[in-house]
N, C-alpha and C positions, 0 to 999 in steps of 0.2 A: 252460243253463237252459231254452231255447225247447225242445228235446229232449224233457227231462224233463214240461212242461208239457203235450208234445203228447202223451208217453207215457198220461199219466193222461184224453186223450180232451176235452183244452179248447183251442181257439180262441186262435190268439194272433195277434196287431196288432204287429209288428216295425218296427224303423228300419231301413232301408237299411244295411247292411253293405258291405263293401269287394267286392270282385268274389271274390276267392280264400273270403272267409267267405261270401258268397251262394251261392257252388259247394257248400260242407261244407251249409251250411243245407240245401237242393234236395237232397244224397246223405242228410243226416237223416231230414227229415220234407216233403220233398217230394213222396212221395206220398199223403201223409195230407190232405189235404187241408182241414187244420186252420192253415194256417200264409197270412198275407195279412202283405209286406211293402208298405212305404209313405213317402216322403218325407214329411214333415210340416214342414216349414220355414215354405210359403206359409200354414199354418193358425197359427201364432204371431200373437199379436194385434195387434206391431208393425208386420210384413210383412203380414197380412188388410189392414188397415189401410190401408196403402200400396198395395197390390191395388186396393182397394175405389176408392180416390181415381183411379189409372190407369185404371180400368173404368168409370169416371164421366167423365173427359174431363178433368179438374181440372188437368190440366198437357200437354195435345193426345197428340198419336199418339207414346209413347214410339219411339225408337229405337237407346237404349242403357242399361244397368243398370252401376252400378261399387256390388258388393258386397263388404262387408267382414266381415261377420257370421257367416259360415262359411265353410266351403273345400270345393274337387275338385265333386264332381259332387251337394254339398249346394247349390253353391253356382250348378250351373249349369241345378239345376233350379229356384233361385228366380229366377236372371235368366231361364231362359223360360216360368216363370211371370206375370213383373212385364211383361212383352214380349207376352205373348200367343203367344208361338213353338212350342209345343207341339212335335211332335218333327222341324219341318222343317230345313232347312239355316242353319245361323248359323255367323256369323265371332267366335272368340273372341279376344281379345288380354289376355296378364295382362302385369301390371305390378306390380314390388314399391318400397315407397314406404318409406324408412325417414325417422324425425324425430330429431331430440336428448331424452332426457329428463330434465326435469327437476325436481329434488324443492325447496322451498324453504321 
């Protein structure tokens, strides 16, 4: 679709795609210079939100994020978003947490 939109000469604002679709994007219309991808996660009003409070001091100098609200590299650009970590050196750790469910 991003293709076709760029075909007809309009601007488009993308989600971050996986690495192998970021590649086919970039051989599409990368060089049209119509095409501006973009994480959008930290702009979500729950997360801004959360941002905002961190960036405020409201809970001191963060030093670790445990998100749960998206995955891979959505996810790790809102913990160093919420970090202030921008693209320097960080130590990731994941951990999977499973519970019982229960309906009653």
């Amino acid at each position: 679709m991003i293709a076709r939109v760029v075909a007809c000469g309009v601007s488009v604002l993308a989600e971050t795609p996986d690495l192998p679709g970021l590649r086919a994007l970039w051989a599409d219309v990368g060089g049209s210079g119509l095409v501006q991808v973009a994480e959008q996660y930290l702009l979500m009003p729950s997360h801004a939100a959360r941002a905002a409070l961190v960036r405020f001091g409201a809970i001191g100098t963060p030093t670790q994020v445990q998100a749960s609200s998206t995955h891979q590299y959505h996810a790790v650009s809102l913990m160093r978003g919420l970090l202030g970590a921008g693209g320097g050196a960080v130590t990731v750790r994941a951990t999977r947490t499973t519970a019982p469910w229960s309906i009653r």
